[in-house]
ZASE-609098 format. One record per residue (C-alpha): x, y, z. Coordinates in steps of 0.001 Angstrom, whole numbers, always signed. Layout:
residues N
+---------+---------+---------+
|       X |       Y |       Z |
+---------+---------+---------+
|       X |       Y |       Z |
...
+---------+---------+---------+
//
This chain:
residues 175
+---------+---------+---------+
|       X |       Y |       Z |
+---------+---------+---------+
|   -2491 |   +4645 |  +16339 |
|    +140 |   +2489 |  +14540 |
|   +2495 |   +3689 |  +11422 |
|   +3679 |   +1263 |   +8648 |
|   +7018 |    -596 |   +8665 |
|  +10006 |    -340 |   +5676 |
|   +9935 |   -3246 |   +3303 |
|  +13206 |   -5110 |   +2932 |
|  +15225 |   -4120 |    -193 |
|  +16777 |   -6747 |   -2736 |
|  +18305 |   -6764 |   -6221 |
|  +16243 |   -8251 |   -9723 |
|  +19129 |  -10556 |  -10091 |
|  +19432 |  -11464 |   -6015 |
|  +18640 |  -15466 |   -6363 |
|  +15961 |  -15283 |   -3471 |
|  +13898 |  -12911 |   -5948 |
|  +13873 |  -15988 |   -8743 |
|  +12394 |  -18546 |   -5770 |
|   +9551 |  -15877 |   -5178 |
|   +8886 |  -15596 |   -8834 |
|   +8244 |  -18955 |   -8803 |
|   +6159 |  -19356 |   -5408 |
|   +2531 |  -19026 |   -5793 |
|   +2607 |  -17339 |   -2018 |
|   +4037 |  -14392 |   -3499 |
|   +2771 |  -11135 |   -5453 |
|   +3928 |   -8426 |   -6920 |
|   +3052 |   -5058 |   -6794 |
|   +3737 |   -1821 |   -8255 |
|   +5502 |    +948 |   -6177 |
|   +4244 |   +4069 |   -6091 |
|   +6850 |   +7376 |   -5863 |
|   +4903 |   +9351 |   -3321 |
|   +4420 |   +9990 |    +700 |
|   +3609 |   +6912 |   +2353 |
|    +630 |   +7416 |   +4631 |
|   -2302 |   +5683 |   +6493 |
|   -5763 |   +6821 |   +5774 |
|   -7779 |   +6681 |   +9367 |
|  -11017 |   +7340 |   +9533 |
|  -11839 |   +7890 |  +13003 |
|  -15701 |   +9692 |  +14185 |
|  -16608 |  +10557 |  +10902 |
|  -13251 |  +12204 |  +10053 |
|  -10280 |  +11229 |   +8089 |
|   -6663 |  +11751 |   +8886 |
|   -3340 |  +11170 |   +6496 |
|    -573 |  +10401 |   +9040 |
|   +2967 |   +9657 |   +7013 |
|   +5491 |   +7286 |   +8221 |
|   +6965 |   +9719 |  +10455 |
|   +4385 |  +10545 |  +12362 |
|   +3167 |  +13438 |  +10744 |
|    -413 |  +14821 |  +10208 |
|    -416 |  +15877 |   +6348 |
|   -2327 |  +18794 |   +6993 |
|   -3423 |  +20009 |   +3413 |
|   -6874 |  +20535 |   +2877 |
|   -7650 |  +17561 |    -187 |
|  -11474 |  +17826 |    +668 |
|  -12145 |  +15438 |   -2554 |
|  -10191 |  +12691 |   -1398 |
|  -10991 |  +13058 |   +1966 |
|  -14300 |  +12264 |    +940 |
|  -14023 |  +10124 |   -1299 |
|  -11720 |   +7765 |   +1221 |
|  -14597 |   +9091 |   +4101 |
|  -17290 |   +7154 |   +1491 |
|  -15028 |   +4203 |    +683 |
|  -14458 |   +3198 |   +3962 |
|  -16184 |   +2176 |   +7319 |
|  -15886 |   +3739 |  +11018 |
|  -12602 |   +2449 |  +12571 |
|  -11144 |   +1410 |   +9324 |
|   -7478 |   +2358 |   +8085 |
|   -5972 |   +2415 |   +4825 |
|   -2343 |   +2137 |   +3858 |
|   -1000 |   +3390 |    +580 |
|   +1003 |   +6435 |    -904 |
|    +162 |  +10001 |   -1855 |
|    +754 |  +11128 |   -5056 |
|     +71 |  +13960 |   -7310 |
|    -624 |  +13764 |  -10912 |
|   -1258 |  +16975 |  -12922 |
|   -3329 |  +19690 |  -10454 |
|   -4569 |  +16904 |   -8306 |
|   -3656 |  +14469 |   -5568 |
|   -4537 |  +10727 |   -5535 |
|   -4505 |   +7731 |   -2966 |
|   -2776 |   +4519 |   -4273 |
|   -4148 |   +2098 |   -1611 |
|   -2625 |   -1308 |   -1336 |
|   -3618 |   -2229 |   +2560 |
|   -6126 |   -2669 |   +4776 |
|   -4304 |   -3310 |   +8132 |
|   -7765 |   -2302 |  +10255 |
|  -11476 |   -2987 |   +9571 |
|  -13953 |   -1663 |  +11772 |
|  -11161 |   -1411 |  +14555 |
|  -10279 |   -5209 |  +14439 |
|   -7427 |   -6530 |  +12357 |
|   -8436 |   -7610 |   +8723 |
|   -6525 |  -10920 |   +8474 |
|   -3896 |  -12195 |   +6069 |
|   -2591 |  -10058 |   +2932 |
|   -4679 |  -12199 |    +874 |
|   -7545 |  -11376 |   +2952 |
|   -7165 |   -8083 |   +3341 |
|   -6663 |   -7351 |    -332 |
|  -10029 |   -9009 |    -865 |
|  -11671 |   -6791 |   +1660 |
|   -9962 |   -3526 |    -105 |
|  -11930 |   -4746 |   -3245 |
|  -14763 |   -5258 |   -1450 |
|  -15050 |   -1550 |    -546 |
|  -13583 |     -79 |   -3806 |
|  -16111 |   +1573 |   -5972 |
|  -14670 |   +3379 |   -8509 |
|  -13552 |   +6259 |   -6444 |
|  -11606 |   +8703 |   -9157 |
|   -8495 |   +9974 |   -6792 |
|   -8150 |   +6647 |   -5191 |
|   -6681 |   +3305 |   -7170 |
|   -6151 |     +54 |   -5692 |
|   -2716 |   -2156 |   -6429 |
|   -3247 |   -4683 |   -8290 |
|   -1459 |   -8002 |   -8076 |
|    +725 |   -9999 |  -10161 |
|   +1774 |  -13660 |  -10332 |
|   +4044 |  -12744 |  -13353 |
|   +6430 |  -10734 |  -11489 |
|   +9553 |  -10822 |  -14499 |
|   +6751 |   -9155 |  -16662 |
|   +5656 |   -6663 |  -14042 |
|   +9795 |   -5188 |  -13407 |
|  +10597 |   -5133 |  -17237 |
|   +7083 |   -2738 |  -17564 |
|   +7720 |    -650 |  -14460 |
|  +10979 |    +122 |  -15290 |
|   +9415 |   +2569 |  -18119 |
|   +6564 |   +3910 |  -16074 |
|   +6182 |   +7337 |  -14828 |
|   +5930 |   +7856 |  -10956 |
|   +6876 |   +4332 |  -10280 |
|  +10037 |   +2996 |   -8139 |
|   +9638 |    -391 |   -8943 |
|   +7921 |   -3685 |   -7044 |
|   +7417 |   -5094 |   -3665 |
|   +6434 |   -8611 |   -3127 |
|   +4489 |   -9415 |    -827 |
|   +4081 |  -12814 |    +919 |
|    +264 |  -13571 |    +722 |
|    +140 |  -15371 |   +4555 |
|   +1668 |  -12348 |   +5956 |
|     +17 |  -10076 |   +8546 |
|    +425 |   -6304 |   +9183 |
|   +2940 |   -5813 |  +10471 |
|   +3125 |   -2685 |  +12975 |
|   +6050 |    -856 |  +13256 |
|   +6539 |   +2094 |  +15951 |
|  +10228 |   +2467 |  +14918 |
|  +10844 |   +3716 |  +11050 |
|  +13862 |   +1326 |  +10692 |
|  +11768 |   -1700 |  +11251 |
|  +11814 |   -3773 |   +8380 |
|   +9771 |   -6759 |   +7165 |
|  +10765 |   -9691 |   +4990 |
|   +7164 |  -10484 |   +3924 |
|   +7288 |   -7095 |   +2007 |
|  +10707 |   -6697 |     +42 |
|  +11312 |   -3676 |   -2453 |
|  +13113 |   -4310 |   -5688 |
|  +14075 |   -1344 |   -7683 |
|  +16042 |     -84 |  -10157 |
+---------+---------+---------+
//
């Protein structure tokens, strides 16, 4: 079992983040406020494990099954918990595992996510953005947002063991 590394952090007006904008090998994506957790679905069951380690242990039998139909055997998920209103939803934007065998490069993997998405009502996938200017002056307004990552396209997983591990093929930009 692996756990998810810490995106590096930079500023909107950091002159790195205007050379990304600019790089078609970059995305943007929305940051969800929530836990951070990997979905594994391991013998027919599925497990939320949180950065730290830690088994979330409430019950959420409708997105259980709902990531249980989504995905294969072997398969893990990485995204953020969140709750809106009475209920708790999934906002996936990885796929570091498929079937047990790693699923490639970001850009590969976030076609594979789509691949398997199918409308599921507690679970959304990230979208990405070329425009990423547009993307920070809209998620600055947004509810339950904490602002972008970009994300280098080529990258793969990367698997972190230690929670101060950082990458600089994700990097967080936020208010």
């Amino acid at each position: 079992m692996f756990f998810p590394c810490n995106p590096s952090t930079m500023s909107i007006h950091h002159h790195k983040f205007y050379q990304m904008a600019q790089d078609p090998k970059w995305a943007a994506e929305v940051c969800m406020i929530g836990f951070r957790c990997l979905a594994h679905r391991i013998n027919g069951r599925i497990d939320l494990w949180t950065r730290d380690r830690m088994r979330i242990t409430a019950p959420l039998p409708e997105l259980r099954r709902q990531i249980k139909d989504m995905i294969p055997e072997k398969t893990i998920l990485d995204g953020v918990l969140f709750g809106e209103g009475r209920k708790d939803h999934y906002f996936v934007f990885d796929i570091p595992e498929l079937k047990g065998k790693g699923a490639g490069v970001l850009r590969q993997r976030q076609a594979l996510l789509r691949t398997l998405y199918h409308g599921q009502t507690l679970i959304q996938i990230a979208e990405q953005f070329d425009n990423h200017y547009r993307l920070w002056s809209d998620v600055r307004l947004m509810p339950k947002v904490n602002g972008i990552i970009l994300k280098y396209l080529e990258s793969n997983y990367l698997i972190s063991y230690n929670r101060q591990k950082i990458t600089h093929h994700w990097i967080k930009i936020t208010p």
